[in-house]
C-alpha positions in Angstrom: 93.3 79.0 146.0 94.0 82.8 145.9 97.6 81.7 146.2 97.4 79.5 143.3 96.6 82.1 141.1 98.5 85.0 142.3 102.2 83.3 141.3 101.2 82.9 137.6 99.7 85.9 137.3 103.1 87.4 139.1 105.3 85.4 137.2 103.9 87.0 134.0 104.4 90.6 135.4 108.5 90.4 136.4 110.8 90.2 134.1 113.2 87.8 134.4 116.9 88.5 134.2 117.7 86.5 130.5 114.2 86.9 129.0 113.8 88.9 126.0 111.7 92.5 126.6 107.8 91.3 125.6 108.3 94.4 123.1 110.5 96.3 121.6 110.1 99.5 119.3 110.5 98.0 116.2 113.8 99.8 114.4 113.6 102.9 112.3 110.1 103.7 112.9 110.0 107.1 113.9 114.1 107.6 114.0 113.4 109.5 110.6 115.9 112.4 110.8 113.2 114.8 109.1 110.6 113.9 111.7 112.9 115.2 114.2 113.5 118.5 111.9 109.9 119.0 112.0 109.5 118.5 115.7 112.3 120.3 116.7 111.1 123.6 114.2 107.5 123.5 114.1 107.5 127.4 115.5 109.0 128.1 112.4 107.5 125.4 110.0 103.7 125.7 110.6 104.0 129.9 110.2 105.1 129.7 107.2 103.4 127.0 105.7 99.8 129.2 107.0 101.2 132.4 105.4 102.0 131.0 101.9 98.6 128.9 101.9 97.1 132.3 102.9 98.8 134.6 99.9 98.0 131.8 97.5 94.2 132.3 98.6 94.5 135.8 97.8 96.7 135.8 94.7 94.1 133.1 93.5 90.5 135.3 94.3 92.5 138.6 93.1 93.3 136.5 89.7 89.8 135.4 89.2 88.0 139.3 90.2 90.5 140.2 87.2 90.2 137.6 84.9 86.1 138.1 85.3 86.1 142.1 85.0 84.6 144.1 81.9 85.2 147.4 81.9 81.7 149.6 82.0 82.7 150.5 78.1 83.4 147.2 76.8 80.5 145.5 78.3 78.3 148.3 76.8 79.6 147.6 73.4 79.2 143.9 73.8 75.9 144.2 75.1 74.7 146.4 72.0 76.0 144.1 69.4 74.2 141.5 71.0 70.8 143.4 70.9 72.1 144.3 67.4 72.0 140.4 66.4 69.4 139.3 68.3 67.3 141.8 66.7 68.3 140.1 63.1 67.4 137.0 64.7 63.6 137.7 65.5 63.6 134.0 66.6 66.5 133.8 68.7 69.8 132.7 69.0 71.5 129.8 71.3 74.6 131.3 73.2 77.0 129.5 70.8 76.1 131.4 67.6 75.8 135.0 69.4 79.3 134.0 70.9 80.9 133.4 67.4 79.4 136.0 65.8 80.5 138.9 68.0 83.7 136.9 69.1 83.6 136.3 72.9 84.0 133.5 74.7 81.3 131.6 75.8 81.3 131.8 79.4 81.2 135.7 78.8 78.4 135.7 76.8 76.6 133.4 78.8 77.4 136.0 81.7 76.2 138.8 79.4 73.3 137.4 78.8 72.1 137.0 82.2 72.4 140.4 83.4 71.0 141.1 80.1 68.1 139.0 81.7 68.0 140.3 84.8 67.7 143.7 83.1 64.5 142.2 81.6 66.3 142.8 77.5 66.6 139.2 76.5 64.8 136.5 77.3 65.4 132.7 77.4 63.7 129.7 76.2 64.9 125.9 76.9 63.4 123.2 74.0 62.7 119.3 74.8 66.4 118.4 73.4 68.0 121.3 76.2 68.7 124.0 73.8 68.9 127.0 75.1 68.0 129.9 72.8 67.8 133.7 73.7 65.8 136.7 72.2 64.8 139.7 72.8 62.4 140.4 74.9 58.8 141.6 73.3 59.3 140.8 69.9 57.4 137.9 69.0 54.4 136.5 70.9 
């Protein structure tokens, strides 16, 4: 019995002289000539492809720290015409209206106006329809 079902099972293993190969690599599949480029200078490749992702890092952090910066002056100024305003404005003002009526962007003021409330100036005040509207601080009840 153990004969029986060794010659099958040995038949499938040898490989007849005139069969075709069970498998071959199927043609062009990794005979790319620029996968061999890469394989063949990936001590260069990979080095330089880590140093330029690393300078873009930096060149993109450096341009943000300087696109973000107010010098001590300027910020002083801005944050005294917005006391200046918001003073005409007993009620308050949303960050919109203080923005075009001094003339900074938005995301500036809105930046101005939290270190203004940090520094306990200004104040904020969010109504049912998500308005924001600053004022300053001790005015009104």
């Amino acid at each position: 019995m153990f004969h029986e079902l060794f010659v099958p099972v040995a038949l499938l293993l040898i490989d007849l002289p005139g069969d075709p190969p069970r498998y071959t690599k199927p043609a062009g599949s990794a005979s790319v000539r620029y996968f061999e480029f890469l394989e063949n200078n990936t001590h260069i490749i990979y080095p330089i492809i880590a140093v330029s992702v690393v300078a873009l890092i930096a060149f993109g952090v450096i341009s943000a720290w300087r696109s973000e910066d107010i010098d001590g002056i300027k910020k002083a100024e801005l944050k005294r015409e917005i006391i200046r305003e918001l003073r005409r404005e007993v009620y308050g003002m949303t960050a919109d209206r203080l923005a075009k009526s001094i003339g900074v962007p938005g995301g500036r003021m809105l930046k101005l106006l939290e270190e203004m409330a940090e520094s306990n100036i200004v104040e904020s005040r969010t109504d049912t329809s998500r308005v924001t509207t600053w004022r300053m601080k001790g005015l009104t009840n």
